[in-house]
N, C-alpha and C positions, 0 to 999 in steps of 0.2 A: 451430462454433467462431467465436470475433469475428475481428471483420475487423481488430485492432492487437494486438501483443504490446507491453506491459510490463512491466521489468524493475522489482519492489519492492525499494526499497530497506530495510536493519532498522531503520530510524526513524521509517518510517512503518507498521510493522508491530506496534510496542511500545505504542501507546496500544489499548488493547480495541475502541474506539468505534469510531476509526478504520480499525483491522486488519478490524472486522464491517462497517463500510460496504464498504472495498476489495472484501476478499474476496465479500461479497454482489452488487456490482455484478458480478466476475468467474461469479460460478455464472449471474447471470440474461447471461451471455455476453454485455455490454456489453464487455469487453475479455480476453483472454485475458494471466495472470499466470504471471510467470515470478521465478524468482531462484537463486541459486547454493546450494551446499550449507553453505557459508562464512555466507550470510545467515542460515540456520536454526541454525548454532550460535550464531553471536550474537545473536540473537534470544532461546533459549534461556537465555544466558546474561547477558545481560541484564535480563529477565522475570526472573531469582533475585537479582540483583543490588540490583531494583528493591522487592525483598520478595515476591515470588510464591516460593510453594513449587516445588521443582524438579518434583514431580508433575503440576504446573500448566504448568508451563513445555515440559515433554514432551511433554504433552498437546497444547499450541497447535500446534508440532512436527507431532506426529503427525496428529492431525486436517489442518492444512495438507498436509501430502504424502497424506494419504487422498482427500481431494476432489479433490485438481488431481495426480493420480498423473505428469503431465506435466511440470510445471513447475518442478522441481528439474534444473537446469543444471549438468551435471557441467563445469569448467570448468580443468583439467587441463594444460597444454598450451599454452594462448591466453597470448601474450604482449602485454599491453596499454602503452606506449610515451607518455611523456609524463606521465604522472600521480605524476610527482616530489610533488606536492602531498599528496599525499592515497594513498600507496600502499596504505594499507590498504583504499581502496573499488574497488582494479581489479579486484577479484571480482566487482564488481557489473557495471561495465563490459565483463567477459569475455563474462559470461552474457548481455549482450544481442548481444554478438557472437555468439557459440554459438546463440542463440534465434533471432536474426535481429530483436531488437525494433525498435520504432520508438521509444519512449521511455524515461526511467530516472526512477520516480519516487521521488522523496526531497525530506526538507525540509532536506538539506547540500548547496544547489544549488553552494556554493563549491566542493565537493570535485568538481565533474565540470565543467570549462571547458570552454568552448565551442573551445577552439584544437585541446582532445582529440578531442570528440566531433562536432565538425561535419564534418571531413574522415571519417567511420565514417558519417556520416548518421544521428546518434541525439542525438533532443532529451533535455532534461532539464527535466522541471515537479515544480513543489512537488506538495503532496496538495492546498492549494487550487486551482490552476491544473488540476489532476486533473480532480479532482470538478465542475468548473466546465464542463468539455470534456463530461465524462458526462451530466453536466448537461442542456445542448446537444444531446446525441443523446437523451435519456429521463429527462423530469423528473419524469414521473409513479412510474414507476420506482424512481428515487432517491427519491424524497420515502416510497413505499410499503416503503424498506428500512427506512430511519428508524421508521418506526412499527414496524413486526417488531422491529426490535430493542427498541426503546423496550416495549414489551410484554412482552417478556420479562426487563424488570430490575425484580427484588426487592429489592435490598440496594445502594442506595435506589432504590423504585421512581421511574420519570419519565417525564412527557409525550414526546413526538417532539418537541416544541417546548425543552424542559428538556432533552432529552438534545439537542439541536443547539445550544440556546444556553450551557449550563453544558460540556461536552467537545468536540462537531466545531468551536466556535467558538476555538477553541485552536488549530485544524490547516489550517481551512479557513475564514475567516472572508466571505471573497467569496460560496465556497460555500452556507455557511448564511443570508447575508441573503435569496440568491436561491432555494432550497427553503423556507426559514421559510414564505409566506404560501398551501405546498402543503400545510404540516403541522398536526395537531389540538393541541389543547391539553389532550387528556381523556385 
């Protein structure tokens, strides 16, 4: 198991590129993923919203609770206090309660303020600020996701280079300057 839990938030779980970067760093145990059950429906629902077929959408679902049988945060209970702002994301903040995480990653940093979460002792980073950290611990790593993934897209095929600079460069841009010059172009 990795030595950090974090709690993913559903926005950074809804772009493909980015949900297969996360989750890939999480299998190669770079950080162990956690998120509530709350996230997976809207994730779900979302993913149909967005024009994926609900089959599709299920599917992400289901493969995510297959691989990390663990990291569905039943979050029931947990009264989370302060987050007049943004009530709809104490779900997310429960589960890192209930998990024990160290951070909440999402790109609505607004919705998790620091007046909530610093007395709970749980940061909040973007997916660049993420990625950037992972980074920092296994660049080789990261940069060798990107290319698996990047390999495996047909419809339109793309370098590791073209899939960081046309999509991760939308989510993480920090991120991909500093993997760019580990990635191939072929």
């Amino acid at each position: 198991m990795a030595a950090f839990v974090a709690v993913l938030d559903t926005c950074v779980l809804v772009p493909d590129s980015l949900r297969h970067l996360l989750i890939g760093a999480a299998v190669e145990e770079l950080y162990t993923p956690r998120w509530s059950v709350k996230t997976l429906g809207e994730l779900h629902n979302t993913l149909v919203r967005r024009g994926r077929t609900r089959a599709y959408a299920q599917q992400v679902c289901i493969e995510l609770r297959d691989v990390f049988e663990d990291a569905t945060v039943q979050v029931e209970g947990i009264e989370v206090s302060g987050m007049d702002a943004a009530p709809d994301d104490r779900h997310v903040v429960a589960a890192a309660l209930r998990s024990g995480a160290d951070l909440i990653v999402t790109a609505n940093t607004r919705h998790f303020p620091a007046a909530v979460l610093d007395p709970l002792q749980i940061q909040v980073k973007t997916p660049d600020e993420f990625l950037c950290d992972l980074f920092d611990l296994d660049s080789i790593r990261l940069a060798r996701l990107i290319q698996e993934q990047a390999a495996c897209l047909r419809n339109p095929p793309m370098s590791a280079v073209e899939l960081a600079e046309q999509k991760l460069i939308k989510h993480a841009p920090t991120f991909v300057a500093a993997v760019r010059p580990l990635l191939s172009s072929d």
